[in-house]
C-alpha positions in Angstrom: -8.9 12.7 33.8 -5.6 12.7 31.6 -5.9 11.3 28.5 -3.5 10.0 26.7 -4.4 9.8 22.8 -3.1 7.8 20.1 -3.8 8.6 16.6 -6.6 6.2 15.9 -8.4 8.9 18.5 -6.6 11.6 17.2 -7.7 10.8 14.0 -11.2 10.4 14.6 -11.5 13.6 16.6 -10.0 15.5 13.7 -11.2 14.3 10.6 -14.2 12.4 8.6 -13.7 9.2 10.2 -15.9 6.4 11.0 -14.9 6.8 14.5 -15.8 10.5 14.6 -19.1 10.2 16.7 -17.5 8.2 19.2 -14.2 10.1 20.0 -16.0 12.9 20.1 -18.5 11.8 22.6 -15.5 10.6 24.6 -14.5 14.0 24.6 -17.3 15.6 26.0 -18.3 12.8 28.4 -15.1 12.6 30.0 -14.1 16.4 29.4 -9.9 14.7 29.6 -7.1 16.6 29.5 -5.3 15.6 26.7 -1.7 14.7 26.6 -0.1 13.7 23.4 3.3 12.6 22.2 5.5 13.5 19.4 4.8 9.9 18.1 0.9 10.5 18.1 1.6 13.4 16.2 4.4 11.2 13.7 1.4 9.4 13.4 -1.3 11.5 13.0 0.7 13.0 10.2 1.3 9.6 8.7 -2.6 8.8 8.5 -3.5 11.8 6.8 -0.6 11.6 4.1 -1.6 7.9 3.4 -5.1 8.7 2.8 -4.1 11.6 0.8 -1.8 9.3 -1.3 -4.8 6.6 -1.1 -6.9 9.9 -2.9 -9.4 9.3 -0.3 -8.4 13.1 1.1 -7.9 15.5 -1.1 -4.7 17.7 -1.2 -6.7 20.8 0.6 -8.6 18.5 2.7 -5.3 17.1 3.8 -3.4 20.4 4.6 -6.8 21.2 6.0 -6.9 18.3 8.8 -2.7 18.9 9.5 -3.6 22.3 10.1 -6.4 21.8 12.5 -4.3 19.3 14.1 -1.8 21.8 14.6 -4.1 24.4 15.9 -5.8 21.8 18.4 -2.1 20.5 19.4 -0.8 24.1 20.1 -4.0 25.2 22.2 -6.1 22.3 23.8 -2.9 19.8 24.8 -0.2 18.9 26.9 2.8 17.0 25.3 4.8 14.6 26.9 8.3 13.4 25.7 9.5 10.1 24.4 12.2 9.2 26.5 14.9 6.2 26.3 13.1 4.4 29.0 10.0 4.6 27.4 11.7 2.6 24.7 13.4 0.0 27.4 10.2 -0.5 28.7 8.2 -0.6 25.4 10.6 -3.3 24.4 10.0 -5.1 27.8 6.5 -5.2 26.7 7.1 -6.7 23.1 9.6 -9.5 24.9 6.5 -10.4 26.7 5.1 -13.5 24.6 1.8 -13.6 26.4 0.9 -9.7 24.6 0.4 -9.2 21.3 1.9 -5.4 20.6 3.5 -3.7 18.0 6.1 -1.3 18.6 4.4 2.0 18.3 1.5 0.4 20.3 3.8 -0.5 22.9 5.3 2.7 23.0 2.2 4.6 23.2 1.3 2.4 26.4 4.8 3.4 27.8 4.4 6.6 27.3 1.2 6.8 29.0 2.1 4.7 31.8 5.3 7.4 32.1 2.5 10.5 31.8 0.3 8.7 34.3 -2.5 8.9 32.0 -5.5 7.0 31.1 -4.5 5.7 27.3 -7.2 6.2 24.6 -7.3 4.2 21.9 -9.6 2.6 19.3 -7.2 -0.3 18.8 -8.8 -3.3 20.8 -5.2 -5.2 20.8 -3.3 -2.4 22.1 -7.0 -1.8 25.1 -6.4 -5.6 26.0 -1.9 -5.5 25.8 -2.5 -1.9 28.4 -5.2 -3.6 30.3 -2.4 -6.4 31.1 0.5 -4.2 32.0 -1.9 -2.6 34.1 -2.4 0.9 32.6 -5.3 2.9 33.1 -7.3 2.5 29.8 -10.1 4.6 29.1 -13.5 3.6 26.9 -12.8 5.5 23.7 
């Protein structure tokens, strides 16, 4: 399977998180490959400085988790591109007034639905939004 991870996955996978036990047994059950996007990673980045502002990370622990990301992302990954019509069609999905998305939730559903892959995600809005459009989600 290709997955597709956002950073509430990525973020559990690679840090103390309460959602550590269950990405990583989605890993190893589903053994995807993963496919990430530069706005995961935007993301990803973005968790780990607020929690480090928040002082629930310390400075080390922060550089720490950053550079395991890095390592993971360089190694273990494939990387798709955001792309202009991923926006379009992002923005198609917010103009929908039946779905309740946020941008970088709809982008991260266009950008799988571009990639072909399964999205994983621990956001049940952005599960039910995908489930609509008709992307494959997968049970993170």
């Amino acid at each position: 399977m290709i997955a597709y991870l956002d950073a509430s996955v990525l973020v559990a996978l690679l840090t103390a998180d309460t959602f550590n036990a269950r990405a990583e047994e989605f890993v190893a059950s589903f053994m995807p490959i993963p496919v990430l996007s530069d706005l995961a990673s935007a993301e990803f980045a973005s968790v780990i400085a607020r929690r480090f502002r928040m002082k629930i990370l310390t400075e080390a622990e922060a550089r720490d988790a950053l550079s395991a990301f890095d390592a993971w992302a360089a190694s273990e990954v494939s990387w798709v591109e955001c792309t202009p019509a991923d926006i379009a069609r992002a923005t198609a999905f917010m103009r929908r007034l039946d779905l309740s998305l946020r941008t970088a939730d709809a982008i991260h559903i266009a950008i799988a639905q571009h990639a072909g892959a399964t999205l994983a995600t621990f956001d049940a809005q952005m599960l039910a939004a995908a489930r609509v459009l008709g992307v494959p989600i997968a049970a993170a």
